[in-house]
Structure formats: structure tokens, C-alpha cells
Backbone bond lengths (Angstrom), bond angles and torsions (degrees), N, CA, C in turn:
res aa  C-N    CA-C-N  psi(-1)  N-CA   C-N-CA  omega(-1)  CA-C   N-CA-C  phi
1 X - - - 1.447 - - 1.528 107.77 -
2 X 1.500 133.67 142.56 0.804 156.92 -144.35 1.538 113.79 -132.32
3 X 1.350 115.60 107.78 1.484 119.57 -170.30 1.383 109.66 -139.80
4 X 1.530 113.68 142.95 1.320 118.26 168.00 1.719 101.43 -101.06
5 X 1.353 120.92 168.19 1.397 139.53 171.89 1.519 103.75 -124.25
6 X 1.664 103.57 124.56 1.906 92.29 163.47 1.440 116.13 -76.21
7 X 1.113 98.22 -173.37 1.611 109.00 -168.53 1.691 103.57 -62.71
8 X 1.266 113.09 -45.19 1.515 126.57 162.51 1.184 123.47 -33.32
9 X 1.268 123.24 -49.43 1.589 119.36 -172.23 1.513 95.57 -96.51
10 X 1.273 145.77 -24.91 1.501 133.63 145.06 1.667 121.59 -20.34
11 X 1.607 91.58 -66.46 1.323 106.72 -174.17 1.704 113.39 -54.79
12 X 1.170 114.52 -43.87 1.580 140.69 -175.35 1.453 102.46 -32.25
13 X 1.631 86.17 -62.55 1.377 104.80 -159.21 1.350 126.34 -92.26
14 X 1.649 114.94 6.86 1.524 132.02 156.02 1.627 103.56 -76.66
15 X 1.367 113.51 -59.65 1.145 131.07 -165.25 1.711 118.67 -61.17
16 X 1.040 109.08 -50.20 1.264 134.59 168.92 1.301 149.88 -99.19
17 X 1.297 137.22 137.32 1.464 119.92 -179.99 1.321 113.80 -111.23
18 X 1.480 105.24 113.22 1.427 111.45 -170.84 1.641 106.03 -164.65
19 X 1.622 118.12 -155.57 1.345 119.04 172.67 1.306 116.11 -76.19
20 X 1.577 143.58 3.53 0.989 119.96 118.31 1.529 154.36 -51.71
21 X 1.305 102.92 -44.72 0.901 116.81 -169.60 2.484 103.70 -70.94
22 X 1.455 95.32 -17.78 1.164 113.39 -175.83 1.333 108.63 -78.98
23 X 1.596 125.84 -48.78 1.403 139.37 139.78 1.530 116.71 -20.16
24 X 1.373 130.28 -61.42 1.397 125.45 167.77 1.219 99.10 -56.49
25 X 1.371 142.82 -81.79 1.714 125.86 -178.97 0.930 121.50 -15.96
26 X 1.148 115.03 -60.10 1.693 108.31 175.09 1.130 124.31 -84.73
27 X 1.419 113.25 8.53 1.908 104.20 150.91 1.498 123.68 -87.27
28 X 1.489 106.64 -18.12 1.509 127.10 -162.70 1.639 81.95 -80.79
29 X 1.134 118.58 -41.91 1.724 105.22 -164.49 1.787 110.39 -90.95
30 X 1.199 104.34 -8.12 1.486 129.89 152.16 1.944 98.36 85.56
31 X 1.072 93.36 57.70 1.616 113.78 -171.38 2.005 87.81 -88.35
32 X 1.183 119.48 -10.87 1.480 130.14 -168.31 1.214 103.36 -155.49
33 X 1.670 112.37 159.98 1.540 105.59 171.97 1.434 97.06 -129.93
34 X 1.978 103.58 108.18 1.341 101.90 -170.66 1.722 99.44 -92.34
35 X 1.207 90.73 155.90 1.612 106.61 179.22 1.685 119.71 -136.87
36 X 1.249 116.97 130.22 1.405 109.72 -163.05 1.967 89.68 -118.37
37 X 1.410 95.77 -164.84 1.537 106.62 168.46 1.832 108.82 -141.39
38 X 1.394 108.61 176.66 1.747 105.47 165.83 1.480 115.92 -48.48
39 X 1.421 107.46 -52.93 1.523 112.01 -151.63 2.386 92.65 -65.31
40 X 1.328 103.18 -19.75 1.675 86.14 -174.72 1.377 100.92 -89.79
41 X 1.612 134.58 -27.47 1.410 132.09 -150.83 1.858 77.80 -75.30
42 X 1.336 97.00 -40.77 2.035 86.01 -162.31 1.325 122.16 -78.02
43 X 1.301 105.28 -7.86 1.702 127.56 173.53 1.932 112.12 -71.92
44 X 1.532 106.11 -41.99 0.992 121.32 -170.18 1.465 108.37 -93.26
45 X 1.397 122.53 -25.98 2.125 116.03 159.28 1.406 100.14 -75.79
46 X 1.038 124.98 -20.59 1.653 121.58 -175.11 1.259 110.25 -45.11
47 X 1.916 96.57 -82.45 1.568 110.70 143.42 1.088 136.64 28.58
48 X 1.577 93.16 -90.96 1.502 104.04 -163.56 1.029 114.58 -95.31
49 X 1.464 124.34 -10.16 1.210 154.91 163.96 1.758 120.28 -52.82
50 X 1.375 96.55 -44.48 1.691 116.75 -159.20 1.757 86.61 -119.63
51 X 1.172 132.28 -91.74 1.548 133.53 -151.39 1.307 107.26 -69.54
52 X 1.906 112.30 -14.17 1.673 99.14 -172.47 1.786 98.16 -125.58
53 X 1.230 111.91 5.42 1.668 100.13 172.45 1.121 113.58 78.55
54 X 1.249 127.50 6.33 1.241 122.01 176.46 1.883 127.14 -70.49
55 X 1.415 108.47 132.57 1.287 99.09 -146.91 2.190 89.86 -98.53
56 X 1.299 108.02 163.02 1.536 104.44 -177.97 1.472 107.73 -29.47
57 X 1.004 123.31 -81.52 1.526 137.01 -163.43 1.501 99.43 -44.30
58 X 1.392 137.82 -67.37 1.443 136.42 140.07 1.582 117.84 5.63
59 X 0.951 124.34 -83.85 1.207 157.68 -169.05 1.043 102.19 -53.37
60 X 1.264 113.65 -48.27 2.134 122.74 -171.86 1.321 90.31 -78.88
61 X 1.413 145.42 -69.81 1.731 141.37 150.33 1.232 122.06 3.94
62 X 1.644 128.28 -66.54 1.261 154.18 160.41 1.609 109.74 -31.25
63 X 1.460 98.83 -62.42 1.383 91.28 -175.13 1.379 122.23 -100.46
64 X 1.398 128.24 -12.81 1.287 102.79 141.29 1.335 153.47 38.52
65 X 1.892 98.98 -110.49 1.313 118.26 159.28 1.635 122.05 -53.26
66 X 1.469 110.38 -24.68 1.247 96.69 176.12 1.614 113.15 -92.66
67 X 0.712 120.73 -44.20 2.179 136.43 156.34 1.853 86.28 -19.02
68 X 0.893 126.98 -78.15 1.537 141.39 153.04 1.432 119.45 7.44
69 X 1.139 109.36 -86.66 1.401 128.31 172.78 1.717 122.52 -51.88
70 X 1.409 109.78 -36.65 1.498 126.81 -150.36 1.872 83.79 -92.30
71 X 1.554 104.46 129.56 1.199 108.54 174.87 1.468 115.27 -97.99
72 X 1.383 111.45 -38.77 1.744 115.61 153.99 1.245 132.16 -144.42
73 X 1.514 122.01 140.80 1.500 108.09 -164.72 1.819 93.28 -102.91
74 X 1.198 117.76 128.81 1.412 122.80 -178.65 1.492 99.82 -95.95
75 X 1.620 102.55 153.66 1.275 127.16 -171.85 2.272 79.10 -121.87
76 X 1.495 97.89 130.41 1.215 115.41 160.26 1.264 109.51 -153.21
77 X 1.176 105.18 175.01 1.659 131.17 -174.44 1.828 108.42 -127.76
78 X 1.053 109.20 18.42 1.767 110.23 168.69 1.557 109.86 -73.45
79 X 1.426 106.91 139.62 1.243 111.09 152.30 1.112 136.72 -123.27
80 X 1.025 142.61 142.71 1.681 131.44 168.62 1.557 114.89 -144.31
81 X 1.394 96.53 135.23 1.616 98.89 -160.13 1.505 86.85 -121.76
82 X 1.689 113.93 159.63 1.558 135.48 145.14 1.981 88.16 87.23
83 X 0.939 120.74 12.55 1.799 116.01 173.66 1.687 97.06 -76.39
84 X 1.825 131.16 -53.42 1.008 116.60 153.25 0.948 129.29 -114.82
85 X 1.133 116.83 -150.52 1.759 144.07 -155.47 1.527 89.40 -83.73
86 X 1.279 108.27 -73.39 1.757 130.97 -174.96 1.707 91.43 -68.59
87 X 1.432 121.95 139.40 1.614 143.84 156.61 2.108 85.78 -70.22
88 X 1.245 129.03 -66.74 1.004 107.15 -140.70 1.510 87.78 -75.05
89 X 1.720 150.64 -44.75 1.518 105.16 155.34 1.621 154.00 -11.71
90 X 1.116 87.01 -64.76 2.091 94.93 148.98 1.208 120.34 -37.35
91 X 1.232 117.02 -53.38 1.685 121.71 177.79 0.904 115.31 -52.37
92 X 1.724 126.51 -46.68 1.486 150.57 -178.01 1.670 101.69 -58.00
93 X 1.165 110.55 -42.49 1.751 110.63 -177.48 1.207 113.48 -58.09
94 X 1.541 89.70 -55.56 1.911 110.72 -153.72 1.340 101.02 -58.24
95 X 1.787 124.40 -28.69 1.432 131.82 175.20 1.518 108.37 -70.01
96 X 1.433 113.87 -55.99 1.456 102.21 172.23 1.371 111.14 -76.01
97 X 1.180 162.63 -30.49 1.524 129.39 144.59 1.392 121.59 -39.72
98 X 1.022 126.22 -71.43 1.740 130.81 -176.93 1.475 91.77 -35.13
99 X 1.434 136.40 -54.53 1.385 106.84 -172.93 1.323 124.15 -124.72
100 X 1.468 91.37 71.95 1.891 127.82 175.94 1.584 104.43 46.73
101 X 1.157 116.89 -8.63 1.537 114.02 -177.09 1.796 124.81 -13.16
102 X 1.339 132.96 121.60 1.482 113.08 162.33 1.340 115.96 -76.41
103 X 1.407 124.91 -22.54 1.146 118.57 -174.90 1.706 113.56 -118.09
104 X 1.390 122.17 145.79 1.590 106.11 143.77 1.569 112.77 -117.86
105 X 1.385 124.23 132.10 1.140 135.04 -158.99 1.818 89.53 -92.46
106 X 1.543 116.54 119.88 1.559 120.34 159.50 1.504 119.91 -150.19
107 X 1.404 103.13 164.50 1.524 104.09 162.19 1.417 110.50 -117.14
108 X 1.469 118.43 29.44 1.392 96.84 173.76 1.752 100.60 -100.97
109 X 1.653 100.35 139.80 1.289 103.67 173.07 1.646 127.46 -39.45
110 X 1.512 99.91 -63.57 1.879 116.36 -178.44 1.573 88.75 -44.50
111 X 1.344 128.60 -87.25 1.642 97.68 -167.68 1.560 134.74 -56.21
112 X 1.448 121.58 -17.76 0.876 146.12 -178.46 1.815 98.08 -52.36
113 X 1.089 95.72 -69.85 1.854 102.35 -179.16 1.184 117.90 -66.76
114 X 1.338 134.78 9.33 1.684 147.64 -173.66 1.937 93.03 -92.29
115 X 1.623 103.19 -41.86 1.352 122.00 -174.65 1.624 108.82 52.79
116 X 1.075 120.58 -31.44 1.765 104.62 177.95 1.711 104.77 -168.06
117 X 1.292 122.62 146.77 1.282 122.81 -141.84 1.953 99.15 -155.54
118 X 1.690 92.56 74.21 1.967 87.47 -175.47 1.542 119.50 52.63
119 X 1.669 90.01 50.28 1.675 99.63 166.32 1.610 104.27 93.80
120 X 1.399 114.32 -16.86 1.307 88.96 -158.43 2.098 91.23 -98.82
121 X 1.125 135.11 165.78 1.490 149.41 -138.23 1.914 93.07 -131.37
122 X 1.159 108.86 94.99 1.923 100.41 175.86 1.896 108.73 -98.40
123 X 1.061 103.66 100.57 1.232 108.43 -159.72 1.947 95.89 -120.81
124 X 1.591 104.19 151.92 1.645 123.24 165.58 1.486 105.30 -61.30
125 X 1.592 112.22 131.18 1.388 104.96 150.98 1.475 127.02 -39.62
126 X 0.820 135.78 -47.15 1.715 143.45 173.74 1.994 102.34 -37.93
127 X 1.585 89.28 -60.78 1.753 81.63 179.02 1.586 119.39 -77.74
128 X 1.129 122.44 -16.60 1.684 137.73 166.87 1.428 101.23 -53.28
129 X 1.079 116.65 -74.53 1.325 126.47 160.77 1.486 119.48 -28.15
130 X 1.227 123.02 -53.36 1.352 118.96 164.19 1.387 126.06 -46.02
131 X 0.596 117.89 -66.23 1.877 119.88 163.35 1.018 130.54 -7.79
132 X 1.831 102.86 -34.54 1.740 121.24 -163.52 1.704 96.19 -96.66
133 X 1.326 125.40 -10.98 1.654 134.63 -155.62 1.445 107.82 -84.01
């Protein structure tokens, strides 16, 4: 099975210890085959980079575990515009479409309420997590 993560549940799960951060475990042990793209790896040093202070050496630490988890980062050329509010949501799709994904795992509301997008399933970590129960 084939899943993208938004930039959100990345962040979650550096930051925090919880069902995100439980979600990366179980990509690292490859219970899923998560797949990201450029536009999220650079969204997510931004991040942690800019809102959390994280300094290089930090940062290389940080990501890591997620480098870890991620089984392939795809390079595409999809676009899709006006699905949300936010363009960089769109971005978030066009990655989980471009790489067949059934799921994209988030907590942001605006995609959250789209709920499914040409097959693909936009679901809360909490219910992602369910699956595994």
C-alpha cells in the first residue's frame, strides 16, 4: 500500500511522541510504502529550519528518521490547481496522485474535508492508524 504523509504529520512526528510519530515506525519497518516528493522534503527543512530553530547539524538529526522511513521520493511534473484554498495543498495531492498513493495521511483540515481526490483516501493519522488495530 502506497501512502503519502503531509508536511504535518512529518513535523508531528519529529516533534512529538505520538501516532505520528508511530506512523513513521511503521514505515521504517515498511508495514507501508511511504513515498514523498521534493516540493514536501523542502517544505518540511523549511519548517524546522524557520518555525522551530533548528540549526544545520539539528536539522540533519531531525531528518534522519524521516530519510528512514521514506521508501521513494518521486520527481513528477503533475499539476493540479484550484482543489484547495492553499496552492501548496495542491502540491501535496499532485504528489500523492503522481505516486498512485491510496492514501494521504494529514491533519490539515482544508484537505481533510476534500476527503478523497480520484481514488486517492485523505484521511487523519488517528484513522490511518486504525487500519493497523
Amino acid at each position: 500500500m502506497i501512502v503519502v504523509f503531509d508536511t504535518n504529520v512529518f513535523i508531528a512526528a519529529i516533534i512529538t511522541e505520538g501516532i505520528c510519530s508511530k506512523l513513521l515506525h511503521r514505515a521504517r519497518m515498511g508495514e507501508f510504502s511511504l513515498v514523498s516528493c521534493p516540493f514536501i522534503m523542502k517544505e518540511i527543512r523549511r519548517i524546522l529550519s524557520r518555525k522551530f530553530r533548528l540549526a544545520h547539524e539539528e536539522l540533519a538529526l531531525a531528518m534522519a528518521p524521516i530519510s528512514e522511513s521514506i521508501s521513494h521520493v518521486i520527481e513528477h511534473d503533475l499539476t493540479i490547481t484550484n482543489i484547495c484554498r492553499d496552492a501548496d495543498d495542491d502540491n501535496i495531492i499532485a504528489c500523492a496522485i503522481a505516486a498512485r498513493a491510496v492514501y494521504l495521511v494529514t491533519g490539515d483540515s482544508d484537505l481533510l474535508e476534500i476527503k478523497s481526490y480520484k481514488g486517492l483516501k485523505i484521511v487523519t493519522p488517528r484513522d490511518f492508524e486504525a487500519l493497523f488495530v
